[in-house]
C-alpha positions in Angstrom: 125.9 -179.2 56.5 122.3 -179.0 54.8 119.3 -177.4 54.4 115.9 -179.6 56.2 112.9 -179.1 54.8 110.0 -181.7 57.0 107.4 -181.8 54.3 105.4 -184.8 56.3 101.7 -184.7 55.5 102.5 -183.0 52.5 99.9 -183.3 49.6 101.1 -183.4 45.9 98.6 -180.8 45.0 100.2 -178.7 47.5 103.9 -178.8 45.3 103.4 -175.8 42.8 106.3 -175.4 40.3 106.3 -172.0 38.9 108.2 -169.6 37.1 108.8 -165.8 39.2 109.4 -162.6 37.4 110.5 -160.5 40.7 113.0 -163.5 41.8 114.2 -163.3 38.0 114.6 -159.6 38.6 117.0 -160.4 41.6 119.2 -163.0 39.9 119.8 -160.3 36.9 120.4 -157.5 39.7 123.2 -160.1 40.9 124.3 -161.4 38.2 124.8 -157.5 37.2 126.5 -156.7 40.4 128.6 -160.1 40.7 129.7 -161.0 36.8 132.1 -163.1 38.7 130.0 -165.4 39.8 128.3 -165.8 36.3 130.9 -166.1 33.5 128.2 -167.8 30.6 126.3 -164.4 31.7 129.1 -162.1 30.4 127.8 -161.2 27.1 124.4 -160.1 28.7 125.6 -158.0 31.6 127.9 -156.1 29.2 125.2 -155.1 27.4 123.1 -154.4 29.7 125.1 -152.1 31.5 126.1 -150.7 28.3 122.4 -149.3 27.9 121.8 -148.4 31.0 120.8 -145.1 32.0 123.6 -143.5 34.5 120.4 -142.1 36.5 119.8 -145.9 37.6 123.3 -146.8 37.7 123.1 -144.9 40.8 120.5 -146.2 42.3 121.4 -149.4 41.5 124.2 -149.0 43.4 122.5 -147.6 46.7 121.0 -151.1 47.7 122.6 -153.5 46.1 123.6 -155.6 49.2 119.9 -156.6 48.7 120.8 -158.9 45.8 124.7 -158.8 45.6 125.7 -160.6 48.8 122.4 -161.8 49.7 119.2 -163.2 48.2 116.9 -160.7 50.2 113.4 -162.9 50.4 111.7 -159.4 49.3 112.0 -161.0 45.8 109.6 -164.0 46.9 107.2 -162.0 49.0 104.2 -164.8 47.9 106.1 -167.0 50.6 105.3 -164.5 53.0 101.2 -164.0 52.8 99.5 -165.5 55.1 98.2 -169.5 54.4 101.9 -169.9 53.0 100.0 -171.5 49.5 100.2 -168.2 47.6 101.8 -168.4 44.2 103.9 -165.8 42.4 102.1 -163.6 40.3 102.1 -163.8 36.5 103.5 -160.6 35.6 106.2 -158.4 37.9 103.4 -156.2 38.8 101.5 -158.5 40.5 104.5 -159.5 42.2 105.2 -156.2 43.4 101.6 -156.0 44.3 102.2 -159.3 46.5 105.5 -157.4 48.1 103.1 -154.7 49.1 101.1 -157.2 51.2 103.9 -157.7 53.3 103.5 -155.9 56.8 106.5 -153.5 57.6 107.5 -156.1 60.1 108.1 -158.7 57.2 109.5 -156.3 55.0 111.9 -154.8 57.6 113.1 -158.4 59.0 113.8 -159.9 55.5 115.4 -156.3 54.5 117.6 -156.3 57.0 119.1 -160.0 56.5 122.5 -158.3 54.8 123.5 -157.3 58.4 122.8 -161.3 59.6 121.0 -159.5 63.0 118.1 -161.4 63.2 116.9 -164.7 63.7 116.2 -166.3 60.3 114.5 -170.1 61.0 113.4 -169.4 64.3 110.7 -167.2 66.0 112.4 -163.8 66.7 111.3 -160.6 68.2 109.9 -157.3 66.5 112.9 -154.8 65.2 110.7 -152.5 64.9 109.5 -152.2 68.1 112.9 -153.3 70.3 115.6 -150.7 70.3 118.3 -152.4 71.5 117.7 -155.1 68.2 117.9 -151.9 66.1 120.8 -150.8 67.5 122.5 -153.7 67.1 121.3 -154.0 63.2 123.1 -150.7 62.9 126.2 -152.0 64.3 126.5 -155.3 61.8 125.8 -152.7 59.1 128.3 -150.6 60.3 131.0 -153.2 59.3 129.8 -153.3 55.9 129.9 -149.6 54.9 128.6 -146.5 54.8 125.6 -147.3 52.6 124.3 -149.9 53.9 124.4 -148.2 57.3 122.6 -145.0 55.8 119.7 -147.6 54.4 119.2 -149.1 57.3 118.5 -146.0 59.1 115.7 -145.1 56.9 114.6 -148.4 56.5 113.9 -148.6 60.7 113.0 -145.3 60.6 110.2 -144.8 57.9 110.0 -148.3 56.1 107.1 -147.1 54.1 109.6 -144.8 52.1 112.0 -147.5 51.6 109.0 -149.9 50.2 108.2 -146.8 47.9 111.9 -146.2 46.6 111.9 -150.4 46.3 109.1 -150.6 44.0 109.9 -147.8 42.0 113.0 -149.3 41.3 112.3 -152.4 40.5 110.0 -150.7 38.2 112.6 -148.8 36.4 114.7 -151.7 35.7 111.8 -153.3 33.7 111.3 -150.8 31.5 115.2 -150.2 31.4 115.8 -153.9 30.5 114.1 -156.4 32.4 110.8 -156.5 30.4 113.2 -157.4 27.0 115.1 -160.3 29.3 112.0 -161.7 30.8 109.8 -162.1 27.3 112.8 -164.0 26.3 113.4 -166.2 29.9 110.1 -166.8 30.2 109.3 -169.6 28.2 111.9 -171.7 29.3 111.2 -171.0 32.8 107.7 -172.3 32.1 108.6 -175.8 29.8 110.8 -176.5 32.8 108.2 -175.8 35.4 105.8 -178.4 33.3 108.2 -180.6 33.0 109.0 -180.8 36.2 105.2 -180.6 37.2 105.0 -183.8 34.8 107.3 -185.5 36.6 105.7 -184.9 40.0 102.4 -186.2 39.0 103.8 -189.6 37.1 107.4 -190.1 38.9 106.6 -188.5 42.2 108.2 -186.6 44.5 111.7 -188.2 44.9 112.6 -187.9 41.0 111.1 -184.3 40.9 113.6 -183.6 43.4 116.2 -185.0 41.3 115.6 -183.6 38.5 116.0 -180.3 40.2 119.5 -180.6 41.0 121.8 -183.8 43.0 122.6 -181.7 45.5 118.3 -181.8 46.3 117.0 -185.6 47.9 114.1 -187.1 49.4 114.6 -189.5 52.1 113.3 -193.3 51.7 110.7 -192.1 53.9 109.4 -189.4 52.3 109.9 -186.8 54.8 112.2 -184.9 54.6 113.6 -182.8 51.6 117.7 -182.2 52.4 119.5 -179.7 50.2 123.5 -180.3 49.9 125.1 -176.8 50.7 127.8 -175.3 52.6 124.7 -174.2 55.1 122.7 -175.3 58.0 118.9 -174.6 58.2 115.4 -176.4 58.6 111.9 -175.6 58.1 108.5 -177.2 57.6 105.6 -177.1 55.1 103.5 -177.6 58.0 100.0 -176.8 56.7 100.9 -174.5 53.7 102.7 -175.6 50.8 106.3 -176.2 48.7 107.1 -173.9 45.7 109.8 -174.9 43.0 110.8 -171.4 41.2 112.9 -172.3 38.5 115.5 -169.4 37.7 118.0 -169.2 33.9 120.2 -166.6 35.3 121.0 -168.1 38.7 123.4 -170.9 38.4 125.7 -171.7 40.3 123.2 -170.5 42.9 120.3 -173.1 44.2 118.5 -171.2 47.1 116.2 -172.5 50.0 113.5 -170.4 51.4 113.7 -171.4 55.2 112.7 -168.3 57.0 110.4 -168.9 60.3 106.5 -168.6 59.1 107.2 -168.6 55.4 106.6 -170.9 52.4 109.2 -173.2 52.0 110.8 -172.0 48.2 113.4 -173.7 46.2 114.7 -171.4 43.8 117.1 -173.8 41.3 118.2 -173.0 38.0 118.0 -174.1 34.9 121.0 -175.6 33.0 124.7 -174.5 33.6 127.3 -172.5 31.6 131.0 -174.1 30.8 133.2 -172.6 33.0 137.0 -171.6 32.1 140.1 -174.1 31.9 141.4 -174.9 35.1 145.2 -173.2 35.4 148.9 -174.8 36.5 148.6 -178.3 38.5 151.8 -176.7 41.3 148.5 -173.6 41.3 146.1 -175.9 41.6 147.8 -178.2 44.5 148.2 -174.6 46.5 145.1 -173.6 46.3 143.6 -177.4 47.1 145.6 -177.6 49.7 144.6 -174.4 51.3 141.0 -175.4 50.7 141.2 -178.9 52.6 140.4 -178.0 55.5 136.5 -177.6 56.2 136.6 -174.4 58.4 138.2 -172.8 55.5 135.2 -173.8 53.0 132.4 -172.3 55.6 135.1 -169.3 55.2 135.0 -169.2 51.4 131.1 -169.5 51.4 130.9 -166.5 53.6 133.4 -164.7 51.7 132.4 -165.5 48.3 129.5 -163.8 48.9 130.4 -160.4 50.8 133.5 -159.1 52.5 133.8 -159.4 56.5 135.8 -158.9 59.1 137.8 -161.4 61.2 135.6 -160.8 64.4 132.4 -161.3 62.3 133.7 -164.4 60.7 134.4 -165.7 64.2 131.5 -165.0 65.5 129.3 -167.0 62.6 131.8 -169.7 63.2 131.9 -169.7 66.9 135.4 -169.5 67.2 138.3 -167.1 68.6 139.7 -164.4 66.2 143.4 -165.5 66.2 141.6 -168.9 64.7 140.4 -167.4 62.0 143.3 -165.1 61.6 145.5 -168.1 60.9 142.9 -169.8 58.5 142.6 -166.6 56.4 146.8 -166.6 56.2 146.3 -169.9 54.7 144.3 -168.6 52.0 145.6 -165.3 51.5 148.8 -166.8 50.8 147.2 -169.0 48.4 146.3 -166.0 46.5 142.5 -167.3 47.5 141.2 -163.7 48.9 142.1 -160.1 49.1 142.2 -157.6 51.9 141.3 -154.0 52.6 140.9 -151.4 55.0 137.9 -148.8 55.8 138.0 -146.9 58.4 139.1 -149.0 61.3 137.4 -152.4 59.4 139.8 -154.8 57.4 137.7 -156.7 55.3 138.4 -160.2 53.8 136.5 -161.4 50.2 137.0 -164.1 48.5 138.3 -163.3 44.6 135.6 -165.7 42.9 138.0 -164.8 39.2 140.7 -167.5 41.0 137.9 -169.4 42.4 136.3 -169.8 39.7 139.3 -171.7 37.6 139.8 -174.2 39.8 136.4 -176.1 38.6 133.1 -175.6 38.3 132.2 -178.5 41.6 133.9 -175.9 43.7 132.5 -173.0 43.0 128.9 -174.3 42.5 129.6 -175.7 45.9 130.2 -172.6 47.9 128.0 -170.4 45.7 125.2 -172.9 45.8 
C-alpha cells in the first residue's frame, strides 16, 4: 500500500520547497491534542497548555477532529487555488488570507474529511447542493460524537460562519502561543527547505526525494513519486506543480496531499525524537504476534488515529463485521486497544502509550 504521485512532464522549476506557517499551526494543534503520538514534544505541550487561556481551551476542544484524527487540507489551502502553483504565504496571515480564497465548496469538502463521506482522489459531487450526501455526512459524524455532529450541522448549513469562527481561532492561538513557536521553527524550516532546494538543482529529483524521508522514492523512470504508508492513493501534477512543506513538530507523521484538483503537497518533517525503551521480550512477542497479520496493521492505522466502530472499520476494509470482531479480540487481548461505549456506539482506539514502546519503525509506520 502507497501513495502515487504521476509527476510526468514535470519541470524542476515547478518543485517549490517551502516552509508553511498554517500547516505548522496544525501539527502544534495535534501534537497538543495527541501528546501520544509525540513524546520528544512533551516538554512543549506541557507548557503550552500550561499558559493557555481556559477561554481557548474550549474552543480548542470544539473542532479538534480537524487536526487530532485528521490532517484537514484547510491548513494547506495554497494547494487548492486555482493553477495548483500557488505557494504558501510568508506569514500565517497570508495563509489565512489564501484559506479565504477557497469557495465554500472546497472548504466544506475538505472540512468534512473527519466523517470519511466523500470522495477524496476522485471527482465527486457537490455536498452542498446534494441532500442525500449531507445526510449521510451527518450519519458518519454521528458515530463520532456529539461535537462533531453539532459542527457539521453549521458547517452545511452556514459555512461562512464556520470559516469566520476558523480564522478567528487560528488567530487566537498565534497570539496565545503560536507566534513565540513559529519565530523559533522557522529558521530551521527554511535551512532545510534550501537545502533540500540545493539538492534538487545539483542532485536532482531522485535524491531530493531521499533526503526527504526512505519511505519517499522516485522510480528509474522518473515518473512516478511512491510514498511508503499503510495507505492507498494517487494523484498527478498534471499541469500545476509539487510542493515539499517541511514540518519540526510532525514526526512520526509524513503526509501526502492527494485530493482530486489540488496541488500535490508532501508535508515531511524534519528530524526525529528518541522514543522510549522497548518493554519485556514475552510483552513484546504478544503484541508482535497480534500485529502480524496485515489486516490488523490497516486496523491499527485507522485506530491510531481516531476511535471507530466495528461496522465502520468493516466498511473501510470491505469486509464483514464478525471479521473484524475477531481481529480486534486479537489485539484487545494483547492489551493493543481500548473499548468504550456512547450511546449505542462501542468505539475501538488504539492506545499509541503501548504502541509507542514497541519501537519507533512501528509507530512511524502506522502514524506516517
Amino acid at each position: 500500500m502507497s501513495v502515487h504521485i504521476d509527476v510526468t512532464g514535470l519541470r524542476q522549476e515547478r518543485i517549490s520547497v517551502v516552509p508553511s506557517p498554517l500547516a505548522e499551526l496544525c501539527m502544534a494543534l495535534h501534537a497538543l491534542s495527541e501528546p501520544g503520538h509525540h513524546p520528544g514534544l512533551q516538554g512543549w505541550a506541557t507548557g503550552v497548555t500550561a499558559r493557555l487561556d481556559s477561554h481557548l481551551a474550549d474552543r480548542m476542544c470544539e473542532a479538534d477532529f480537524l487536526w487530532r484524527t485528521t490532517f484537514s487540507d484547510l491548513f494547506l489551502p495554497y494547494a487548492g487555488i486555482p493553477g495548483r502553483t500557488t505557494l504558501p504565504g510568508a506569514t500565517l496571515a497570508e495563509e489565512l488570507d489564501l484559506l479565504d480564497k477557497l469557495t465554500d465548496e472546497q472548504f466544506v469538502d475538505a472540512a468534512l474529511e473527519f466523517t470519511c463521506a466523500l470522495p477524496y482522489a476522485a471527482p465527486g459531487r457537490d455536498t452542498l447542493s446534494d441532500p442525500e450526501l449531507q445526510q449521510r455526512a451527518l450519519e458518519l459524524a454521528a458515530a463520532r460524537g456529539p461535537r462533531q455532529v453539532r459542527f457539521s450541522k453549521r458547517l452545511l448549513d452556514d459555512p461562512p460562519q464556520i470559516r469566520a469562527w476558523l480564522r478567528q481561532f487560528l488567530e487566537d492561538c498565534d497570539e496565545a502561543f503560536f507566534a513565540e513557536t513559529w519565530s523559533r521553527l522557522r529558521h530551521q524550516l527554511a535551512a532545510d527547505a534550501r537545502h533540500k532546494t540545493d539538492l534538487l538543482r545539483h542532485k536532482g529529483l531522485a535524491e531530493a526525494m531521499a533526503s526527504v524521508s526512505p519511505a519517499v522514492t522516485l522510480d528509474e523512470t522518473g515518473r512516478t513519486i511512491t510514498v511508503d504508508k499503510l495507505g492507498q492513493g494517487q494523484t498527478a501534477t498534471g499541469e500545476g506543480g509539487l510542493l515539499l512543506v517541511p514540518t519540526s513538530l510532525g514526526w512520526p507523521h509524513l503526509m501526502v496531499l492527494h485530493r482530486y484538483g489540488w496541488q500535490p503537497v508532501l508535508h515531511y518533517p524534519v528530524g526525529s525524537p528518541e522514543l522510549a525503551a522497548p518493554f519485556s521480550l514475552e510483552q513484546l512477542t504478544l503484541r508482535m504476534t497480534a500485529l502480524s497479520h496485515p489486516v490488523r496493521m490497516r486496523i491499527c492505522r485507522s485506530l491510531a488515529r481516531s476511535a471507530f466502530t466495528t461496522g465502520e472499520l468493516a466498511q473501510v476494509n470491505g469486509m464483514t463485521a464478525p471479521e473484524i470482531s475477531r481481529h480486534l479480540g486479537v489485539l484487545k487481548k494483547a492489551g493493543l486497544i481500548t473499548t468504550r461505549r456512547r450511546g449505542r456506539y462501542v468505539l475501538h482506539q488504539l492506545d499509541v502509550s503501548v504502541v509507542a514502546r514497541l519501537g519507533s519503525d512501528f509507530l512511524e509506520g502506522i502514524l506516517r
